[in-house]
C-alpha positions as CSV (number, residue, x, y, z in Angstrom):
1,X,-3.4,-21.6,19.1
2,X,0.4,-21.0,19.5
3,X,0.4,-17.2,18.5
4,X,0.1,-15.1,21.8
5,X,-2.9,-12.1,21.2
6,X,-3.0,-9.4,23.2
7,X,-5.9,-6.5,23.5
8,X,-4.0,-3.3,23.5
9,X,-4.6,-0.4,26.5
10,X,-2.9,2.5,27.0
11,X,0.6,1.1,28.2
12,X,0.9,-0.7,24.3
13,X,1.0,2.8,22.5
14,X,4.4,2.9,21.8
15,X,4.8,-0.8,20.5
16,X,1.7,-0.8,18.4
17,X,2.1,2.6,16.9
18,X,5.9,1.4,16.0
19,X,4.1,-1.7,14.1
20,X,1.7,0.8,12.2
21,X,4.5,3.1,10.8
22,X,5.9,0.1,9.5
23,X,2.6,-1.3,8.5
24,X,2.1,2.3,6.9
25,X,5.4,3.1,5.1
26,X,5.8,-0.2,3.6
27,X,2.2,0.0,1.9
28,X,2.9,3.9,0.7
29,X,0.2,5.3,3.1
30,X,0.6,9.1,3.7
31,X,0.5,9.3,7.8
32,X,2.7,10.8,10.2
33,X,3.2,10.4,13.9
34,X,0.3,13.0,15.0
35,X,-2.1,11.0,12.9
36,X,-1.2,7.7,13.6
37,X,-1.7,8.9,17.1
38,X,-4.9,10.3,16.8
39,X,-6.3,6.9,14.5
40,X,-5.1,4.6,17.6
41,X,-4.7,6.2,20.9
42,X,-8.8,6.1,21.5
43,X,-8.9,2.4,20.7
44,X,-5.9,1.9,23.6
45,X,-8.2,3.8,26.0
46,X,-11.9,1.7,25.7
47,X,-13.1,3.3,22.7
48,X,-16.0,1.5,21.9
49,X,-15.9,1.9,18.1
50,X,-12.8,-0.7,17.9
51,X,-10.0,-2.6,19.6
52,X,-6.7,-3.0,19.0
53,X,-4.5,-5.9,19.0
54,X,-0.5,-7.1,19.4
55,X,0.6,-11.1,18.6
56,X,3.7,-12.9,18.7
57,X,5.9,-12.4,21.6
58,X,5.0,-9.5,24.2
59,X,9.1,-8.0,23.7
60,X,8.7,-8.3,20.1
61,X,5.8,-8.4,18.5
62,X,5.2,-10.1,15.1
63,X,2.6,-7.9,14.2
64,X,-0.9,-6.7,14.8
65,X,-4.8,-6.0,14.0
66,X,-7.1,-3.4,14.1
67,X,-11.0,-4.4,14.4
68,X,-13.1,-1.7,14.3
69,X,-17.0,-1.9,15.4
70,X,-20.3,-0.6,13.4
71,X,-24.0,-1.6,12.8
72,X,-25.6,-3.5,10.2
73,X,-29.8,-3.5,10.0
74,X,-29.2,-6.2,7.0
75,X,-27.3,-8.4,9.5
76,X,-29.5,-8.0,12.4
77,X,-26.8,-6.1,14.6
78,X,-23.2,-5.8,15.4
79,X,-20.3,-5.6,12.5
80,X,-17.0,-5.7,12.9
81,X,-14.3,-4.7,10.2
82,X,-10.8,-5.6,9.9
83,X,-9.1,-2.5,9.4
84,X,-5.6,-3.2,9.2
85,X,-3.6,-6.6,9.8
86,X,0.2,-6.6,9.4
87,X,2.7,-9.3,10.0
88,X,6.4,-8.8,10.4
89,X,7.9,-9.4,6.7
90,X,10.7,-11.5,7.8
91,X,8.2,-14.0,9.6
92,X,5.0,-14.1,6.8
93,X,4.2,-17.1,4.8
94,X,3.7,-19.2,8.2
95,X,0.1,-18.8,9.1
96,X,0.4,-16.4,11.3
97,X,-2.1,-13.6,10.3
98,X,-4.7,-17.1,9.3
99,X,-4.5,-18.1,13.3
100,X,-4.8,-14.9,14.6
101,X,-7.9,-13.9,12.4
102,X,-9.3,-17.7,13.4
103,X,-9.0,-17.1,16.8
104,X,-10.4,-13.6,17.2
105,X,-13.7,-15.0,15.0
106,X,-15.5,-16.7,17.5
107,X,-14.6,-14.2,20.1
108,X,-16.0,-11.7,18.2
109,X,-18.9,-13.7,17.8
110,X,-19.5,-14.0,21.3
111,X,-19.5,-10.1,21.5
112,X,-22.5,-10.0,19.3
113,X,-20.9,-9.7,15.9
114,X,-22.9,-10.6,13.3
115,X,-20.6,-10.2,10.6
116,X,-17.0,-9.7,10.2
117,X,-15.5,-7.7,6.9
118,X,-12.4,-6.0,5.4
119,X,-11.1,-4.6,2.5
120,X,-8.7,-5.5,0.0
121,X,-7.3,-4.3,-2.7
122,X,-6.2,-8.0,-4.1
123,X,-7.9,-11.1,-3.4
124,X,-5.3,-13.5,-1.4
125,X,-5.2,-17.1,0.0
126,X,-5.1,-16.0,3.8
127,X,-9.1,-14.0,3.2
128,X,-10.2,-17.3,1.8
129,X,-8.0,-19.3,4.5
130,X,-10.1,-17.7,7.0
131,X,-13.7,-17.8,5.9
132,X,-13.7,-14.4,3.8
133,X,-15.6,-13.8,0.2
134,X,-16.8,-11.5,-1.6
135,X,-20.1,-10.5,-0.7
136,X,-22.4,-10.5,-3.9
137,X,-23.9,-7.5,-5.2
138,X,-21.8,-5.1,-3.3
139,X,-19.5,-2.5,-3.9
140,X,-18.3,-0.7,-1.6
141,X,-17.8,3.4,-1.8
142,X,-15.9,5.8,0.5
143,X,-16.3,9.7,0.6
144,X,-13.4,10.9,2.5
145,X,-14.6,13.5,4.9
């Protein structure tokens, strides 16, 4: 692995919520800095319902990940759930968001994750780069709360 990854604590809030209003206003989602705050800060101090993650170089980074942490009877335990991955758009197209996801697999695996998803609206080459497929018979519904 050549890309850096580094767990996020309380001293990376300002770097990684930088990379999210990015991440955010380049894909059109409504947020502002109080709710960006409120979706992150808990994961920076131990939250145990996800983890947060900076790569590329510690000044700079090139982007980051979000893996957020449920339970699933049909998989016998622990799920995991990429909610947000963003790379820098100057520096995509070079594997990247494939090594980082590759690498945080098997650690996740030795955490006790049985099963690691994410949604998409588009299928695209890096989900099928890194092990991901659609997962037959499901669809998957959200009621907004």
């Amino acid at each position: 692995m050549t890309t850096a990854i580094h767990l996020c604590g309380p001293d990376d809030a300002d770097r990684l919520l930088a990379l999210v209003e990015r991440c955010h206003g380049e894909a059109g989602i409504a947020s502002d800095p109080e709710s960006r705050a409120a979706g992150v800060r808990p994961l920076l101090d131990g939250s145990p319902f996800g983890a947060a993650y900076v790569f590329g170089p510690s000044r700079a980074p090139s982007g980051y990940v979000i893996i957020t942490f449920g339970w699933s009877t049909e998989m016998g335990g622990l799920s995991a759930c990429v909610n947000e991955i963003w790379v820098r758009p100057s520096i995509r197209g070079h594997g990247i968001a494939t090594e980082v996801l590759n690498a945080l697999a098997p650690e996740l695996r030795d955490a006790g994750v049985r099963i690691l998803t994410l949604q998409a609206d588009r299928a695209d080459g890096l989900f099928a780069r890194t092990g991901f497929a659609p997962l037959t018979g499901v669809m998957q519904l959200a009621r907004v709360l």
